[in-house]
C-alpha positions as CSV (number, residue, x, y, z in Angstrom):
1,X,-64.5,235.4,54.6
2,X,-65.1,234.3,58.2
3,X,-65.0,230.7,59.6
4,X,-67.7,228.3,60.6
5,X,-68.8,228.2,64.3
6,X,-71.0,225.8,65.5
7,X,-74.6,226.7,64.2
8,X,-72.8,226.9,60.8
9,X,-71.7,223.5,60.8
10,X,-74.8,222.3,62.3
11,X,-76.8,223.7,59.5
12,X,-74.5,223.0,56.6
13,X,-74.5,219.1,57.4
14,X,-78.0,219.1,58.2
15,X,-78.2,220.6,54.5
16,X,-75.1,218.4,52.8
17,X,-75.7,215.1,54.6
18,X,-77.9,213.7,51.8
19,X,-76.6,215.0,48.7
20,X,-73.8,213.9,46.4
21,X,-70.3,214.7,47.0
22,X,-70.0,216.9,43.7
23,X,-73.3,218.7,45.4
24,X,-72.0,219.1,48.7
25,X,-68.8,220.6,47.5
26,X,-70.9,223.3,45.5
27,X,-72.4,223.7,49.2
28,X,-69.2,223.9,51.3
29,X,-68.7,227.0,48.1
30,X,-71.5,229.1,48.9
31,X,-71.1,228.9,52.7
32,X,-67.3,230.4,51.5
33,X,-68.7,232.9,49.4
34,X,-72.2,233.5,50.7
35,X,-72.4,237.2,49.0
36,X,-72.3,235.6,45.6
37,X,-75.2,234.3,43.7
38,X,-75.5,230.3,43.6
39,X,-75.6,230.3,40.4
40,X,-72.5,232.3,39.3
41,X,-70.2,230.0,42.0
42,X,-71.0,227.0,40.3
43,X,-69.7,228.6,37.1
44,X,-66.0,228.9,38.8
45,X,-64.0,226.3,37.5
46,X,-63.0,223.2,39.7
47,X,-59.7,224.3,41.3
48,X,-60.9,228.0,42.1
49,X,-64.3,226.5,44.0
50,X,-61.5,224.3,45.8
51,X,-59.7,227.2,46.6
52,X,-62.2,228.9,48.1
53,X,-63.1,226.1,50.3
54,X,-59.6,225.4,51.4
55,X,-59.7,229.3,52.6
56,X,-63.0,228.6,54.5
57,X,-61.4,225.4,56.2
58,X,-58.5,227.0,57.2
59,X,-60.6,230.0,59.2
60,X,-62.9,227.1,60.1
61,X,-60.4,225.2,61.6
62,X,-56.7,226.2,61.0
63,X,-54.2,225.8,57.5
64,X,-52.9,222.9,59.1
65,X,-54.1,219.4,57.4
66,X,-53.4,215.8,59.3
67,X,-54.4,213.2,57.2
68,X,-52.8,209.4,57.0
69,X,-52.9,207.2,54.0
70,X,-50.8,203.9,53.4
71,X,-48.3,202.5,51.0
72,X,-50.1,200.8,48.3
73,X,-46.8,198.3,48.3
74,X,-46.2,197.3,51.7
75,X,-49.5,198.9,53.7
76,X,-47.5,200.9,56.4
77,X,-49.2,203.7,57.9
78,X,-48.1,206.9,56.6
79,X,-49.0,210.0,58.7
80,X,-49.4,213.3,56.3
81,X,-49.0,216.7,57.8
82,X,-50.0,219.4,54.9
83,X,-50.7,223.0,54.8
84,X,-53.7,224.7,52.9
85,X,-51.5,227.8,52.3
86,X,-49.2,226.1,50.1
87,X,-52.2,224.6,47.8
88,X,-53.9,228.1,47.7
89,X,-50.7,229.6,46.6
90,X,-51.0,227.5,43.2
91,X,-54.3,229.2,42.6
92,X,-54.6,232.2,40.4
93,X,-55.7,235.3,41.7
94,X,-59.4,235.4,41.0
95,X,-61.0,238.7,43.1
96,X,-63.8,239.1,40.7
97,X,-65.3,235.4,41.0
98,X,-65.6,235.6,37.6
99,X,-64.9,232.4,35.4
100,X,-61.4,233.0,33.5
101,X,-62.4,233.4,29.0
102,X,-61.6,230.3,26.9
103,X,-57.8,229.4,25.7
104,X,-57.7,228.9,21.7
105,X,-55.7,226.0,21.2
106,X,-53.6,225.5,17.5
107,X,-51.5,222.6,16.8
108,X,-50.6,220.0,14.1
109,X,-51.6,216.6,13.8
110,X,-51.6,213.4,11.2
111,X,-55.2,214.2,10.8
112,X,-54.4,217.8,10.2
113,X,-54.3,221.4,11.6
114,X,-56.7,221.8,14.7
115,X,-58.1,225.0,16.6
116,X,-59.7,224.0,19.6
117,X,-61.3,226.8,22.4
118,X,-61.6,225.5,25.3
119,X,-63.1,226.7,29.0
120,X,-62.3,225.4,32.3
121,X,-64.5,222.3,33.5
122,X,-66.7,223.7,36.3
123,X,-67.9,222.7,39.7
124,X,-71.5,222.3,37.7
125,X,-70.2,220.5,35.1
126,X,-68.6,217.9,37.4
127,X,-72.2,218.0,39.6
128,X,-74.5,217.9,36.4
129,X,-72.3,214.6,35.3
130,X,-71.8,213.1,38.1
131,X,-75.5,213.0,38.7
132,X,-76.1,210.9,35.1
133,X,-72.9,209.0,35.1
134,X,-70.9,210.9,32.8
135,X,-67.4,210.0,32.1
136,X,-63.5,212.2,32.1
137,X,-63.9,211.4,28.8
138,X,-67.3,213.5,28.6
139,X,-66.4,216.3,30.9
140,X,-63.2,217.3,28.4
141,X,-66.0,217.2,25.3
142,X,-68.4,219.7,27.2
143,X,-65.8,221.8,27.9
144,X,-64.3,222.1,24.0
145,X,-66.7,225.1,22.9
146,X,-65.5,225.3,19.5
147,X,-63.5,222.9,17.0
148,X,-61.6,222.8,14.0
149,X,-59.8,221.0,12.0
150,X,-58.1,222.3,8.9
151,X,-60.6,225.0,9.4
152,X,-63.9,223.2,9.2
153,X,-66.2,222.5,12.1
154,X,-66.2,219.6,14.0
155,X,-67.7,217.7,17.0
156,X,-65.9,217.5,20.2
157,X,-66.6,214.0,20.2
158,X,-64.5,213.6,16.9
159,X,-61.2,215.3,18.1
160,X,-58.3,212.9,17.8
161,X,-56.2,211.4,21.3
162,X,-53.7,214.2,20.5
163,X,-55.9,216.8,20.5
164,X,-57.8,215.6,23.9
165,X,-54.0,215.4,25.4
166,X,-53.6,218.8,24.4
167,X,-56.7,220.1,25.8
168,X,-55.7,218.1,29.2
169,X,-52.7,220.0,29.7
170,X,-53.8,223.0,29.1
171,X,-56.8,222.6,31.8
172,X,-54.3,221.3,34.5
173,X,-51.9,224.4,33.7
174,X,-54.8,227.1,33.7
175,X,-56.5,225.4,36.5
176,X,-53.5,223.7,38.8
177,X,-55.6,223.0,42.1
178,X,-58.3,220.9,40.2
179,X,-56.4,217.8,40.0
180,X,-54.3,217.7,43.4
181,X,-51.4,215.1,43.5
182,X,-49.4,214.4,46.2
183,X,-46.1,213.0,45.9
184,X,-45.4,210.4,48.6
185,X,-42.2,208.2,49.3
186,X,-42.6,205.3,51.9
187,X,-40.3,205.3,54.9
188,X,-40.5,201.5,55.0
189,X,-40.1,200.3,52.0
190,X,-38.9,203.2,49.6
191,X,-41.8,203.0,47.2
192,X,-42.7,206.5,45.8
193,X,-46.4,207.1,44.5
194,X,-49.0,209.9,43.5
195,X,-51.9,210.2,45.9
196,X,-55.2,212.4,44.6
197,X,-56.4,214.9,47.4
198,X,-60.0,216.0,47.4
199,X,-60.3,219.1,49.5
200,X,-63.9,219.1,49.5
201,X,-64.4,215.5,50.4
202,X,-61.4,216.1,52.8
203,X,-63.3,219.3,54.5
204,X,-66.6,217.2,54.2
205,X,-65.1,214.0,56.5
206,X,-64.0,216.8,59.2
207,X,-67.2,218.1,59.4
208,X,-68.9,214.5,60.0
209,X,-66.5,214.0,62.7
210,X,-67.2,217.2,64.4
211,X,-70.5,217.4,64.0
212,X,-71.7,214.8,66.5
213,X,-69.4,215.7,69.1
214,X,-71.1,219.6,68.8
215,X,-74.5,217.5,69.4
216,X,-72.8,215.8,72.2
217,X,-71.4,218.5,74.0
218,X,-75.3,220.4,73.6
219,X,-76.7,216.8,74.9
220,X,-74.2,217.2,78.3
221,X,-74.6,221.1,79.0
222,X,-78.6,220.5,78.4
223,X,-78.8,217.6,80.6
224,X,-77.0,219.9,83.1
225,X,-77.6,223.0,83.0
226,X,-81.6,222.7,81.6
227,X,-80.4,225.3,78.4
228,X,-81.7,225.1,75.5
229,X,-79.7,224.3,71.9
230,X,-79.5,227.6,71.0
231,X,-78.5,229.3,74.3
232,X,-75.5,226.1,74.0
233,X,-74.5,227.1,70.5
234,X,-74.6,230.7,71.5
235,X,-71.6,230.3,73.3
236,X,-68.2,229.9,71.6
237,X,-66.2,227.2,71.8
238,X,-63.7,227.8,74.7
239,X,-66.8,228.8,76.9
240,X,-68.9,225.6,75.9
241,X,-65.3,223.4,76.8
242,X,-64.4,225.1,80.0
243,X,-68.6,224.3,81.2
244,X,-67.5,220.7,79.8
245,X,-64.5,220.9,82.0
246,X,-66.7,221.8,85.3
247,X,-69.0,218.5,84.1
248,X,-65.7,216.4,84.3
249,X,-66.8,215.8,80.2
């Protein structure tokens, strides 16, 4: 996997700027894995596409992650400093880009014995739902493929709470990165609190920010220098900055 240089990121938010943030992170995948088929990388469940795309962030633009969020108790600015390695160490190894089988769940309830099989929710599933304004509670049901209690079939829409909290855990413990937490503590005030972390919508904001200072910097070296876009974006970043530098820019 290499990074994105200019013309990449160009092209990609030309291509993502309309569409839907579960969409867009399906995008930001195939720009990681461009040898694979669309279709098989939208299989990949949730925190393996997010893996992938933490990967290509990181040779875009470094493992490092500043971010700032602020106490939900007292609103003081808190200033995060993270690093992608340590999130794509979670991740299972996953060479063959192949979605992992289904687990076959077996417990006891009030309501009887229960056998679920389950598969790992998928970055299609989440787009495909998302688009309709399908619900958690919808996702988890798509994703039991078979169920049984006391060995006869039944709905996923039937399964009791128990069962659903069974089939929660066992996605978060097969699938670790698709539900990122971070544990914060306030400096301030002392109040400690889980914060969710999105590393496509994360990656996405980056590349809105950069994206119009790459236009700006074509804008200045076309004004003066008469190039065109392309011969601009044909350079790499350190030459297009030191030409900025000559500009006074």
């Amino acid at each position: 996997m290499r990074g994105l240089d200019a013309p990449d990121l160009l092209e990609l938010h030309a291509r993502g700027r309309g569409l839907p943030p579960a969409r867009r992170a399906l995008l930001l995948l195939e720009a990681a894995v461009p040898e694979a088929p669309a279709d098989r990388l939208a299989d990949l469940p949730v925190g393996r596409r997010d893996e992938r795309i933490l990967e290509l962030r990181a040779r875009t633009l470094g493992p490092a992650i500043q971010s700032e969020t602020r106490c939900p108790r007292c609103d003081e600015r808190l200033e995060l400093d993270l690093d992608s390695q340590e999130f794509q160490a979670a991740a299972p190894d996953d060479p063959a880009l192949a979605p992992p089988p289904p687990v076959t769940l077996s417990f006891s309830t009030d309501e009887g014995d229960w056998e679920l099989v389950v598969r790992l929710p998928s970055g299609r599933d989440v787009a495909e739902l998302a688009e309709r304004g399908g619900t958690a509670t919808e996702l988890l049901e798509r994703c039991v493929v078979d169920a049984r209690s006391d060995g006869e079939a039944v709905a996923s829409a039937g399964i009791p709470a128990e069962a659903r909290q069974a089939v929660e855990e066992a996605i978060v413990a097969a699938d670790p990165l698709a539900d990122l937490q971070l544990a914060l503590t306030c400096p301030e005030c002392g109040h400690s609190w889980s914060s969710p972390f999105d590393p496509p919508a994360f990656f996405w904001g980056e590349i809105e920010e950069r994206v119009p200072r790459i236009l700006q910097e074509v804008h200045l070296l076309a004004s003066s220098y008469g190039w065109s876009e392309d011969d601009i974006l044909g350079l790499d970043a350190w030459r297009r900055g030191q030409y900025l530098q000559f500009l006074g820019a």
